[in-house]
Backbone as a chain_set.jsonl record, in Angstrom:
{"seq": "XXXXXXXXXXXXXXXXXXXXXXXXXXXXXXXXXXXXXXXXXXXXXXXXXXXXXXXXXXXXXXXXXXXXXXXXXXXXXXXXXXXXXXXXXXXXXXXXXXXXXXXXXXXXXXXXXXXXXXXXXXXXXXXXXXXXXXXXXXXXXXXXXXXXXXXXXXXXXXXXXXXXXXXXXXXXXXXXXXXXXXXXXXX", "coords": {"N": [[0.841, -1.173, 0.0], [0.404, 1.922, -0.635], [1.454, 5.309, 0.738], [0.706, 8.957, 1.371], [2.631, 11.227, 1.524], [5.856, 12.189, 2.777], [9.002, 10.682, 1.772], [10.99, 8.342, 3.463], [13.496, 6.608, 4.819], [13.609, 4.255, 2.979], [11.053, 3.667, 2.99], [7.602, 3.07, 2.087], [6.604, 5.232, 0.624], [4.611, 7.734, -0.788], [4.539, 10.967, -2.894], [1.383, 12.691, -3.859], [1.596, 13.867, -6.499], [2.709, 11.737, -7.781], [1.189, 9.589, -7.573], [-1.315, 10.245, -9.07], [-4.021, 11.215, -10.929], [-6.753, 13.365, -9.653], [-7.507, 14.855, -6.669], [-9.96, 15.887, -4.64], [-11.16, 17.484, -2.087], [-13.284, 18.42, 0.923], [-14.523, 20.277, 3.576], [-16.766, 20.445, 6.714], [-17.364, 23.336, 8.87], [-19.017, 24.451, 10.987], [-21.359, 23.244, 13.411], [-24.412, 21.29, 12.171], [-27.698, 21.552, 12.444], [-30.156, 18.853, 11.67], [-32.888, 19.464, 10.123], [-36.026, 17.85, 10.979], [-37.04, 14.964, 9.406], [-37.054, 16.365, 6.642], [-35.767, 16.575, 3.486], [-32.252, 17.698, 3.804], [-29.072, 19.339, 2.338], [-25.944, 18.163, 3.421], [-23.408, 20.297, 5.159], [-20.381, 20.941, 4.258], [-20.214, 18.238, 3.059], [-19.907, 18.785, -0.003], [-18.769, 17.826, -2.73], [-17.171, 19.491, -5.772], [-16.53, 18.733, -8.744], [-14.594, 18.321, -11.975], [-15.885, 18.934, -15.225], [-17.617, 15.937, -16.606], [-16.265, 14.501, -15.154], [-16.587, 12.256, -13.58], [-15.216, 9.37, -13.541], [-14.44, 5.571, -14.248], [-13.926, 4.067, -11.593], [-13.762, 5.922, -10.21], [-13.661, 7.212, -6.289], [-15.196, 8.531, -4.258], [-15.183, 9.426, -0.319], [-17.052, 9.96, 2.68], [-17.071, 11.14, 5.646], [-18.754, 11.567, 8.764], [-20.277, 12.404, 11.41], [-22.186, 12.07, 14.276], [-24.821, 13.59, 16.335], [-27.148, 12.732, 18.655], [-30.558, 13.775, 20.306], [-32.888, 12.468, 23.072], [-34.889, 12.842, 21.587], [-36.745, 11.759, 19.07], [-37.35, 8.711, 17.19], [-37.734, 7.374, 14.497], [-36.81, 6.241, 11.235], [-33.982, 7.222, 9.699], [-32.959, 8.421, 5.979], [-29.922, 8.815, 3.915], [-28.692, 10.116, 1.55], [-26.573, 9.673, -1.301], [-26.029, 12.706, -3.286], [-26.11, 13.205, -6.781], [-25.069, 15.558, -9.306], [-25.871, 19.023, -11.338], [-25.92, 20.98, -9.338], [-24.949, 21.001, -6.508], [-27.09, 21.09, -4.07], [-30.029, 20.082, -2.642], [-31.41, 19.529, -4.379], [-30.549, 18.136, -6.545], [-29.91, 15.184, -7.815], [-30.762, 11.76, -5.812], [-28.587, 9.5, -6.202], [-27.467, 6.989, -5.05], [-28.904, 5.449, -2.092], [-29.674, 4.562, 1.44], [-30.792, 3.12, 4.185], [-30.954, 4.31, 7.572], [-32.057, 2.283, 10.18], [-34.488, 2.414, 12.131], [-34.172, 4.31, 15.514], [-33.701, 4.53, 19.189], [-35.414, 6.482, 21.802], [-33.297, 7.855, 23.061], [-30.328, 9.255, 24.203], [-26.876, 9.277, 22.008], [-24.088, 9.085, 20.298], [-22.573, 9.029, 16.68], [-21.088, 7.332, 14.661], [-20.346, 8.148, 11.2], [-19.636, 6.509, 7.426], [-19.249, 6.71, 3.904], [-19.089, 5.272, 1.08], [-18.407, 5.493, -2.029], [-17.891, 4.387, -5.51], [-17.282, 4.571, -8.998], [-18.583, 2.373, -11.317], [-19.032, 2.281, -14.135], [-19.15, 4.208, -16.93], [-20.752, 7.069, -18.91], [-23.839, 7.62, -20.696], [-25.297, 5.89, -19.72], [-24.502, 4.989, -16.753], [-23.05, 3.714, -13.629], [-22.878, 3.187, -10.671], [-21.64, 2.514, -6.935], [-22.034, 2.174, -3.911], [-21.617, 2.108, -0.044], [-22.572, 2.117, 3.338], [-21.988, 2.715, 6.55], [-22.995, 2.738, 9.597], [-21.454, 3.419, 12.922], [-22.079, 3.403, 16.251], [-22.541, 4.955, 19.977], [-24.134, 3.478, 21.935], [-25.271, 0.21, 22.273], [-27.766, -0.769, 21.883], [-29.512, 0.746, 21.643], [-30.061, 4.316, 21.391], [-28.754, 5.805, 17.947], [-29.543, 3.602, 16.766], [-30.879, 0.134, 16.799], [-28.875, -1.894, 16.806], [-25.094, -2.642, 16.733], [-24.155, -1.727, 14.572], [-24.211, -0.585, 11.459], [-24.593, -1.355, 8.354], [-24.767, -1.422, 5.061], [-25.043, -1.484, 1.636], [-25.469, -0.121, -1.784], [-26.341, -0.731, -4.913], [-26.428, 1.861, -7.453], [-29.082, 3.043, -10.145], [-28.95, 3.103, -13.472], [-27.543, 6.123, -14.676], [-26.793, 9.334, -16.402], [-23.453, 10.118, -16.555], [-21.636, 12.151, -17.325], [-22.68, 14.391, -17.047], [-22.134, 15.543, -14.383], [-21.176, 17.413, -12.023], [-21.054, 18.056, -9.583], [-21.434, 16.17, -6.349], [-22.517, 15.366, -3.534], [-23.5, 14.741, 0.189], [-26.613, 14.04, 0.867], [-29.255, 14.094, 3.983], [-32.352, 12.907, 5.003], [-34.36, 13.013, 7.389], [-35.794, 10.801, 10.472], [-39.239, 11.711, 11.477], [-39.548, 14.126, 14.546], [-36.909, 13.685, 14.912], [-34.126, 14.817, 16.522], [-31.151, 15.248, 15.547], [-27.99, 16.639, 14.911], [-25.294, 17.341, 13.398], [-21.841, 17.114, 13.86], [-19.443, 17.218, 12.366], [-18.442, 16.774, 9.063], [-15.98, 15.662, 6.523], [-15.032, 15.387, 3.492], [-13.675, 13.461, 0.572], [-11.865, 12.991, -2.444], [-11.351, 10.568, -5.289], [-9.922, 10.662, -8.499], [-9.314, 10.117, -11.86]], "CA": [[0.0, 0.0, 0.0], [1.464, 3.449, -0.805], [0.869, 6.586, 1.575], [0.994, 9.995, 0.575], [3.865, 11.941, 2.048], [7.643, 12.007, 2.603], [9.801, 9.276, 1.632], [12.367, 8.339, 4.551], [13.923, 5.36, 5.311], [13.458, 3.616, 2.1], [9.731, 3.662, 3.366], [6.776, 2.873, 0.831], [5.597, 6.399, 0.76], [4.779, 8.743, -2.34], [3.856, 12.026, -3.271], [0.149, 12.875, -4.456], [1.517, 14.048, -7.958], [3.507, 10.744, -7.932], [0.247, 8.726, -7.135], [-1.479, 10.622, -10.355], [-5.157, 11.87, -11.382], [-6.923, 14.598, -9.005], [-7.974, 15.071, -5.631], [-10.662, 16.913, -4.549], [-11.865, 17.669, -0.744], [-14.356, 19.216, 1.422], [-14.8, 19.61, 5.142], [-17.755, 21.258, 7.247], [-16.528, 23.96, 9.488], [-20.097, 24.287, 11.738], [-22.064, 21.781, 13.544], [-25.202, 21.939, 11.44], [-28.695, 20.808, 12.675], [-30.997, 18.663, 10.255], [-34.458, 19.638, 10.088], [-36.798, 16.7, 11.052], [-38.306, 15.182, 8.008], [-36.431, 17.281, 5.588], [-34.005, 16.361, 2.84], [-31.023, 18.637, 4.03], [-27.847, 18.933, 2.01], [-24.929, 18.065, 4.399], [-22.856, 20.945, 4.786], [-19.152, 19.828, 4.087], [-19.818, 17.073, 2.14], [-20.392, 18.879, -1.663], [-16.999, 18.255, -3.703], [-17.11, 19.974, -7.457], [-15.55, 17.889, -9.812], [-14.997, 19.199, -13.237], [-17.11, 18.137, -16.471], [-17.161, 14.282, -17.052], [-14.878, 13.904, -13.434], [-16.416, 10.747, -12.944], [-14.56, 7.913, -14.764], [-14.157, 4.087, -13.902], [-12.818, 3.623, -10.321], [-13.484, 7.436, -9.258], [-13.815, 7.018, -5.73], [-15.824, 8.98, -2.991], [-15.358, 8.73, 0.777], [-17.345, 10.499, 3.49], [-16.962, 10.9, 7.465], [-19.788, 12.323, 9.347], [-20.423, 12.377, 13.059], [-23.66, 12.935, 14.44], [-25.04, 13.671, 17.919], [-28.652, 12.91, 18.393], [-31.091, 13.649, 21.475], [-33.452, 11.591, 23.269], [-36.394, 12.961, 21.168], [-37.11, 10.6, 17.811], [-37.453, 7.048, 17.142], [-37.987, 6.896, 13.369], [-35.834, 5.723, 10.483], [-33.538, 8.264, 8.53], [-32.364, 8.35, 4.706], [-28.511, 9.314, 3.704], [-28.061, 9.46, 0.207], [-25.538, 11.074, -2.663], [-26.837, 13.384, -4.328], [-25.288, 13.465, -8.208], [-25.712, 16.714, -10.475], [-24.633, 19.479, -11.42], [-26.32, 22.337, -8.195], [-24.611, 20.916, -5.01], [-27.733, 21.176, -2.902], [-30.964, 18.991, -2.517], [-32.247, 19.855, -5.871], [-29.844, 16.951, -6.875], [-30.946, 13.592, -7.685], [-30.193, 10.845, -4.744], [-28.254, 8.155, -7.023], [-27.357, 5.901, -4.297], [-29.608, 5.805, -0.826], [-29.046, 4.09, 2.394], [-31.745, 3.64, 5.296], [-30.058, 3.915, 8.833], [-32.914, 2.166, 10.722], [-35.215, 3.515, 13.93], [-33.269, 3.977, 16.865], [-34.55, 4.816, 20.279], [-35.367, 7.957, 22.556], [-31.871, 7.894, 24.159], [-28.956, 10.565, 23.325], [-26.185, 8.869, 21.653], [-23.485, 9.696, 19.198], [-22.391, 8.122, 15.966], [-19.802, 7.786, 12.954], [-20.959, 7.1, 9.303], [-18.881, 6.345, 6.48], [-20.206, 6.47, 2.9], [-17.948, 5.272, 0.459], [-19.364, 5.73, -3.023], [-16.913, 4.068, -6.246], [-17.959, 4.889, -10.274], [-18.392, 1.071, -12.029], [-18.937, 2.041, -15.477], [-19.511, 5.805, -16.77], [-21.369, 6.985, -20.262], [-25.089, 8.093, -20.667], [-25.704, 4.59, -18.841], [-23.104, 4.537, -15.972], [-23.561, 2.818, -12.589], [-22.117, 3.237, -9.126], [-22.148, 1.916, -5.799], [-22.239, 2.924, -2.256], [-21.507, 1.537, 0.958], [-23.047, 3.116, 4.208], [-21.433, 1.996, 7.988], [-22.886, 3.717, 11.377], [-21.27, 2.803, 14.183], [-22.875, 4.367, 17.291], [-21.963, 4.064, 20.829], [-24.58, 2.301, 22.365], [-25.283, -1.4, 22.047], [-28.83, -1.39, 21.516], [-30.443, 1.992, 21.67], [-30.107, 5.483, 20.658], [-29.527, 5.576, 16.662], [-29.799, 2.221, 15.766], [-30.952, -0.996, 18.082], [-27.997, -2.493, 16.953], [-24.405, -1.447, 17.386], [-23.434, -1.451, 13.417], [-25.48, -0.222, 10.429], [-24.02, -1.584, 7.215], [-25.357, -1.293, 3.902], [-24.497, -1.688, 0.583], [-26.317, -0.186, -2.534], [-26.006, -0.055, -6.343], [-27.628, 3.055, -8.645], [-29.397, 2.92, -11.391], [-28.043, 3.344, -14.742], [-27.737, 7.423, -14.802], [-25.738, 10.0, -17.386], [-21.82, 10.614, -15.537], [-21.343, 12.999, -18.607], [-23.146, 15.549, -16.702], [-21.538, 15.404, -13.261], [-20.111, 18.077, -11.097], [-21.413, 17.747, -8.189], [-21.402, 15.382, -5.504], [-22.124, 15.596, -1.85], [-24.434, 13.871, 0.928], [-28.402, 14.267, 1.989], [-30.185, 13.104, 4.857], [-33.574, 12.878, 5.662], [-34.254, 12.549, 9.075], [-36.983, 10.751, 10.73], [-40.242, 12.553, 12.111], [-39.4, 14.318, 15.605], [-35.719, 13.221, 15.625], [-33.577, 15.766, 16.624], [-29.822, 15.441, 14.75], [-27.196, 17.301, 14.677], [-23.906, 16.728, 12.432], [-21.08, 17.799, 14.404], [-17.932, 17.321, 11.697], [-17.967, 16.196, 7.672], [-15.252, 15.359, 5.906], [-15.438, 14.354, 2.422], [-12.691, 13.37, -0.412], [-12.586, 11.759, -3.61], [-10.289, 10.439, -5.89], [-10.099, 10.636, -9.574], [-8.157, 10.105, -12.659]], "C": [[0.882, 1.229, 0.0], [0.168, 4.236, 0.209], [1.108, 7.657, 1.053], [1.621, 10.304, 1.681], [5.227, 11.67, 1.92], [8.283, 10.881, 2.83], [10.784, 9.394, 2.412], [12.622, 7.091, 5.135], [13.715, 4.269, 4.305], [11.767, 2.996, 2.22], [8.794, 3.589, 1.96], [5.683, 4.455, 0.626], [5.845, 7.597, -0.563], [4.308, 9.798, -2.267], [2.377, 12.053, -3.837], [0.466, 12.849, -5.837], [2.151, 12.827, -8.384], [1.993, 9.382, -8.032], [-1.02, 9.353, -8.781], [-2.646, 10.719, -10.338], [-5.539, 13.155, -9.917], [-7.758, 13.795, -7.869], [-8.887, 16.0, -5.779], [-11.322, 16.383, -2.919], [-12.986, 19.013, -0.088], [-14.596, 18.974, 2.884], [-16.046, 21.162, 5.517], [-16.888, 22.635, 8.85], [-17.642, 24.593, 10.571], [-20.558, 23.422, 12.006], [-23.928, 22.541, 12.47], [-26.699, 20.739, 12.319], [-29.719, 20.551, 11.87], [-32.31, 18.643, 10.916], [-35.396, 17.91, 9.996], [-37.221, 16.51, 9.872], [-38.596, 16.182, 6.992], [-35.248, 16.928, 4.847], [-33.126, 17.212, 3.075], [-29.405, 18.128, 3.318], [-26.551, 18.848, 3.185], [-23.799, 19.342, 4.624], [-21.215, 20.259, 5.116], [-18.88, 18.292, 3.588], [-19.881, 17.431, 0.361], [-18.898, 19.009, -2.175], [-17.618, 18.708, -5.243], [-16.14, 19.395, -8.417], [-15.706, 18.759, -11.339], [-15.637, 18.385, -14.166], [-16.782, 17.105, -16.596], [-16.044, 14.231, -15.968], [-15.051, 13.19, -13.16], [-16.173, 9.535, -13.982], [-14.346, 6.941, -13.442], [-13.571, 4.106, -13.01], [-13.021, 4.882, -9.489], [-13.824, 7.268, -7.25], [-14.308, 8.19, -4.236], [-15.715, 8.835, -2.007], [-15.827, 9.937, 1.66], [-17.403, 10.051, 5.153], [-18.082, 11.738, 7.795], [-20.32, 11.427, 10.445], [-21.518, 13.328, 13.59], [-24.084, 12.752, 15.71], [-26.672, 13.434, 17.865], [-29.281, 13.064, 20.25], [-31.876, 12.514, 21.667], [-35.117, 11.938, 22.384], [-36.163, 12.266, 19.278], [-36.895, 9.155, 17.84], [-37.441, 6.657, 15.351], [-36.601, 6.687, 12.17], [-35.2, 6.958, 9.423], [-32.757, 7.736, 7.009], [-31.061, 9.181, 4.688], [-28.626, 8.802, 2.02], [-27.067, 10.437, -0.188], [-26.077, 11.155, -3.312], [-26.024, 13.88, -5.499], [-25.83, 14.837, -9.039], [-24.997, 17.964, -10.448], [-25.019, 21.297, -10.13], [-25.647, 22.364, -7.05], [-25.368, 21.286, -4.341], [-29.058, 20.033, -3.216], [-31.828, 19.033, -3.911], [-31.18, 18.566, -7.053], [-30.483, 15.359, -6.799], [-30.374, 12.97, -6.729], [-29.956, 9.666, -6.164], [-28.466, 6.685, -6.453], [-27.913, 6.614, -2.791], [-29.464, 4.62, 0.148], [-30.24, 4.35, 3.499], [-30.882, 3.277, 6.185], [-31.79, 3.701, 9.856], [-33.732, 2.925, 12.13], [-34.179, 3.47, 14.542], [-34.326, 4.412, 17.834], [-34.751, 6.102, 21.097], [-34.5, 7.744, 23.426], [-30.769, 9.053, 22.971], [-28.359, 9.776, 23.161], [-25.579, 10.399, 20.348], [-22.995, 8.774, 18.087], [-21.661, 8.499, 15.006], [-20.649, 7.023, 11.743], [-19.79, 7.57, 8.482], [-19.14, 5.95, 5.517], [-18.592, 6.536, 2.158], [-18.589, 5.038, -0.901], [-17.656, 5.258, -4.579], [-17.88, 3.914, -7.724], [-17.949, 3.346, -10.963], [-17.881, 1.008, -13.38], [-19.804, 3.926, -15.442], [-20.588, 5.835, -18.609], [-23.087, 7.55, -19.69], [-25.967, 6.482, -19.891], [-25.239, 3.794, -17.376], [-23.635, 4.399, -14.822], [-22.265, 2.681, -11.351], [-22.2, 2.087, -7.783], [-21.518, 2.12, -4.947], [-22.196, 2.204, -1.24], [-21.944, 2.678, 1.954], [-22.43, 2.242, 5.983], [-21.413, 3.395, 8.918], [-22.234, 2.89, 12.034], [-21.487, 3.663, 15.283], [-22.177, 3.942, 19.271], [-22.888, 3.195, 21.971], [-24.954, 0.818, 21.535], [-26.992, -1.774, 21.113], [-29.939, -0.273, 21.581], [-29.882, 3.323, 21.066], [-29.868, 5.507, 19.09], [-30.189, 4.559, 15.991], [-30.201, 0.853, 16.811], [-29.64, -2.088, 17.641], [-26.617, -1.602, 16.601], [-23.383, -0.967, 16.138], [-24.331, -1.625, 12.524], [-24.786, -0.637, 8.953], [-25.105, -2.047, 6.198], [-24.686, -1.174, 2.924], [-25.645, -1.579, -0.782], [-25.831, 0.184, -3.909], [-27.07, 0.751, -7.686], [-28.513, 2.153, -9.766], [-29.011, 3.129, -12.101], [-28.083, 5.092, -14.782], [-26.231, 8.235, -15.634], [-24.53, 10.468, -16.846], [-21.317, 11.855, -16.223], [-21.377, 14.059, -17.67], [-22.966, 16.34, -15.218], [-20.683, 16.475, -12.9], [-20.21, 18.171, -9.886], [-21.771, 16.592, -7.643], [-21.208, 15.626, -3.857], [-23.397, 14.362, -1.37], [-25.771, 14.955, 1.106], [-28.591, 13.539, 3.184], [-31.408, 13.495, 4.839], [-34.193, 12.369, 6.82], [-35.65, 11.899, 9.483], [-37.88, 11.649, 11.635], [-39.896, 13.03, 13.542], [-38.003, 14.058, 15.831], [-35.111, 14.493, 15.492], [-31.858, 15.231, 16.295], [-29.167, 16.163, 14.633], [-25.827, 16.915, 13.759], [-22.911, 18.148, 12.655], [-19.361, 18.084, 13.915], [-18.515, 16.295, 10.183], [-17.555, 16.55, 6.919], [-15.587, 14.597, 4.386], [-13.956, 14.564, 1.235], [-13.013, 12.499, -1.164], [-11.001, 11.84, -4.62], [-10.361, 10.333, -7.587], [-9.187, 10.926, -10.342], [-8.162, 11.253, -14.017]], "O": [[1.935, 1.369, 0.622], [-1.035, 4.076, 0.412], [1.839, 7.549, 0.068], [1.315, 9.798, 2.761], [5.693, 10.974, 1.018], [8.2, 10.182, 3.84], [11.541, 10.357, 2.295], [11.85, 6.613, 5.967], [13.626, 3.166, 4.844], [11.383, 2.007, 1.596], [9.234, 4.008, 0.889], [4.463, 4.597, 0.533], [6.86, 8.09, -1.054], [3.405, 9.83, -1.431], [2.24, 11.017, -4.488], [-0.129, 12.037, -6.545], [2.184, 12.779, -9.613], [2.141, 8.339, -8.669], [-1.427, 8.407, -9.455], [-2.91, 10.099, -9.308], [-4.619, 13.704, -9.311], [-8.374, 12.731, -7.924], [-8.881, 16.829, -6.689], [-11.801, 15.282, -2.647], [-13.299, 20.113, -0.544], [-14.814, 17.875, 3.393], [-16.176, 22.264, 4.983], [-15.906, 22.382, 9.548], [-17.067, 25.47, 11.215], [-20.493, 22.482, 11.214], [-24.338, 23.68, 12.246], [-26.617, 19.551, 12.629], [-30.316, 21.467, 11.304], [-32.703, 18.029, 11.908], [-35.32, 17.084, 9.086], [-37.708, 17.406, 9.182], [-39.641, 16.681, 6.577], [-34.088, 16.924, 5.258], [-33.172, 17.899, 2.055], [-28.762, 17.106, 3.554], [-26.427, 19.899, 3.813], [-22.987, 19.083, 3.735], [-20.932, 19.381, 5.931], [-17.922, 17.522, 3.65], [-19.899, 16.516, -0.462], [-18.11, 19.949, -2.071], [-18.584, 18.097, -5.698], [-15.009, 19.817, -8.661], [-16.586, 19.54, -11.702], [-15.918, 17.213, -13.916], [-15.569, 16.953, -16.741], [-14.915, 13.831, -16.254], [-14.228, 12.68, -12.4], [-16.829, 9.03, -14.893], [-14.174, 7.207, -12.253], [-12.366, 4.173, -13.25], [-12.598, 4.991, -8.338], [-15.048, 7.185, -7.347], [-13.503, 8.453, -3.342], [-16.161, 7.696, -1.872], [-15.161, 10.965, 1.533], [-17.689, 8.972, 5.672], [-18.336, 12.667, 7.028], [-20.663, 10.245, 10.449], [-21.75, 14.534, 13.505], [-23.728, 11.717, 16.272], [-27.343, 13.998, 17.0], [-28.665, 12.616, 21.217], [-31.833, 11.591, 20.854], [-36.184, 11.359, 22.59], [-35.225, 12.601, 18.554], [-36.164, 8.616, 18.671], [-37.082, 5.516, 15.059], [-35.47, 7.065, 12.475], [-35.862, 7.49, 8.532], [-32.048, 6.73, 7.001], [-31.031, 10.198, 5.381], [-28.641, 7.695, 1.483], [-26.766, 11.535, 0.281], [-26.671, 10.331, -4.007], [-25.296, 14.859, -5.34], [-27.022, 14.981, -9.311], [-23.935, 18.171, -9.861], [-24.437, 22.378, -10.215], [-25.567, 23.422, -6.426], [-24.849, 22.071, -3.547], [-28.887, 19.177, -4.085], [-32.874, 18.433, -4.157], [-31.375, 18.41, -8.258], [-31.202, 14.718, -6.032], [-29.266, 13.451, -6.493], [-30.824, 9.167, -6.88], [-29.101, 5.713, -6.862], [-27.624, 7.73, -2.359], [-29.094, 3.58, -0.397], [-30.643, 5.489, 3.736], [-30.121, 2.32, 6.042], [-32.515, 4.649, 10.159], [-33.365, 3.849, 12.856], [-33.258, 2.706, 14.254], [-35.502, 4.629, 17.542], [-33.853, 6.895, 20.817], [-34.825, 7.443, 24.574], [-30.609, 9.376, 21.794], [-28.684, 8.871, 23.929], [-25.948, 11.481, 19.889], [-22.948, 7.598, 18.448], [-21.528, 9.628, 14.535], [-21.235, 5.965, 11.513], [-19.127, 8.592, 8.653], [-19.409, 4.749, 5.56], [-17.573, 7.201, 2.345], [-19.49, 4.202, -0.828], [-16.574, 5.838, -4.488], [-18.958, 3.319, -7.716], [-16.758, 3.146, -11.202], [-16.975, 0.326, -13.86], [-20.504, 4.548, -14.642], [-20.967, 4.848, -19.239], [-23.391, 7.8, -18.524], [-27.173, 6.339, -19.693], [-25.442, 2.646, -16.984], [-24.756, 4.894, -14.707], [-21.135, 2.192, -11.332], [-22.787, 1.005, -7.814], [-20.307, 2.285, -5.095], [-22.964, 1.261, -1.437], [-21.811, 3.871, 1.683], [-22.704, 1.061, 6.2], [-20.682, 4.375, 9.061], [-22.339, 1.679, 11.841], [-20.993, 4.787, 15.183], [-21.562, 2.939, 19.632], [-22.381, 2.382, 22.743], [-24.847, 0.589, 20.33], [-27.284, -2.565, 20.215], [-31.143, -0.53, 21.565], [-29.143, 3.169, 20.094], [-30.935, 5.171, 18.576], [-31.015, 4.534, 15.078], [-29.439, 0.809, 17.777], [-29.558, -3.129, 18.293], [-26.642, -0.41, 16.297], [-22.368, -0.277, 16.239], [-25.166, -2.529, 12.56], [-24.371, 0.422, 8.482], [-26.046, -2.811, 6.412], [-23.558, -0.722, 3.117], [-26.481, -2.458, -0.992], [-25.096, 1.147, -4.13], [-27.969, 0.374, -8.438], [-28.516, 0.954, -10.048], [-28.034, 3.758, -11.695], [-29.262, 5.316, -15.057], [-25.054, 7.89, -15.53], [-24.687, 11.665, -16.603], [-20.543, 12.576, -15.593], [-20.344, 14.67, -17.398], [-23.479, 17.422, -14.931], [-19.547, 16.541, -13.368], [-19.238, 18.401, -9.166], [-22.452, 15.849, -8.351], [-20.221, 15.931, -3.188], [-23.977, 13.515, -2.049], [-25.85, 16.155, 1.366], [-28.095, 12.425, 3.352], [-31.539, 14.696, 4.604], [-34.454, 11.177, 6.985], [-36.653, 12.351, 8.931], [-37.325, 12.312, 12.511], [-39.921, 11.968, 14.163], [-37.689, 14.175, 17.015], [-35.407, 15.251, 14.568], [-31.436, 14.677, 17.31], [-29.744, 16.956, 13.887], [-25.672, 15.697, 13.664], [-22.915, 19.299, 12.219], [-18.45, 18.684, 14.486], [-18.957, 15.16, 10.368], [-18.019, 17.494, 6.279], [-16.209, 13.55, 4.207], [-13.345, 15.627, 1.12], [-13.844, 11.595, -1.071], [-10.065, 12.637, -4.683], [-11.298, 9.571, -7.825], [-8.29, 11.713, -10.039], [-7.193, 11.317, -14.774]]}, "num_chains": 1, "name": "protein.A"}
């Protein structure tokens, strides 16, 4: 496995421009609170890729850390939203339910990892979604790891500059999203 940074000690470590196509990042710099039962764009997850940026292998990864109170119980949606506005006016390609949880405060990590299959006016993705929360059996989730795995529909990559996260929260839950990180890799 190569790392990015300084080579020392005959160490397996490379430069970015050495490692070759483009980076692109995005981090949130407020905690942001999502409106119950509202698609909300994530703030710090929208990267801008340039025209046709998603080719074969492009690879997506998001962090997001979320605090919730003891008020909701119902099931929320996380998707990526593809196009070219960066806000909820974006189609959801790939979507992800993170099931009920319970009226207890907790906190939790998600990690959406989103990779291009095949690109063209027919091109096809797929998405991985992993909470991990810190209780066992209550607050977001009744269990203590949320994994999912989903693949798009056939949709045009041509037209692609945007890419970030949604949620939709369930009815009464109160959410907050207290740090996201997002990067992507492309050739």
């Amino acid at each position: 496995m190569k790392h990015v940074g300084t080579k020392t000690n005959s160490a397996d470590i490379v430069t970015q421009a050495q490692l070759g196509g483009n980076r692109y990042t995005a981090v949130s710099n407020a905690a942001q609170t999502l409106t119950a039962a509202t698609r909300t764009y994530i703030a710090g997850s929208g990267l801008t890729l340039p025209a046709a940026g998603l080719n074969v292998g492009f690879r997506a990864e998001w962090d997001i850390t979320l605090t919730k109170t003891a008020a909701g119980i119902a099931a929320s949606t996380f998707d990526i939203a593809i196009g070219t506005l960066g806000t909820t006016g974006d189609v959801a390609r790939v979507s992800f339910t993170k099931p009920a949880g319970t009226a207890v405060v907790d906190e939790a990590k998600i990690r959406i990892v989103f990779v291009v299959r095949s690109i063209g006016a027919s091109g096809i993705a797929v998405g991985n979604f992993h909470l991990a929360h810190n209780l066992a059996a209550t607050g977001h989730a009744t269990i203590p790891n949320v994994v999912a795995t989903t693949v798009s529909a056939a949709f045009d990559t041509t037209t692609v500059t945007k890419i970030g996260i949604c949620a939709t929260t369930g009815a009464a839950d109160a959410i907050n999203v207290q740090l996201c990180t997002a990067e992507a890799y492309g050739s």
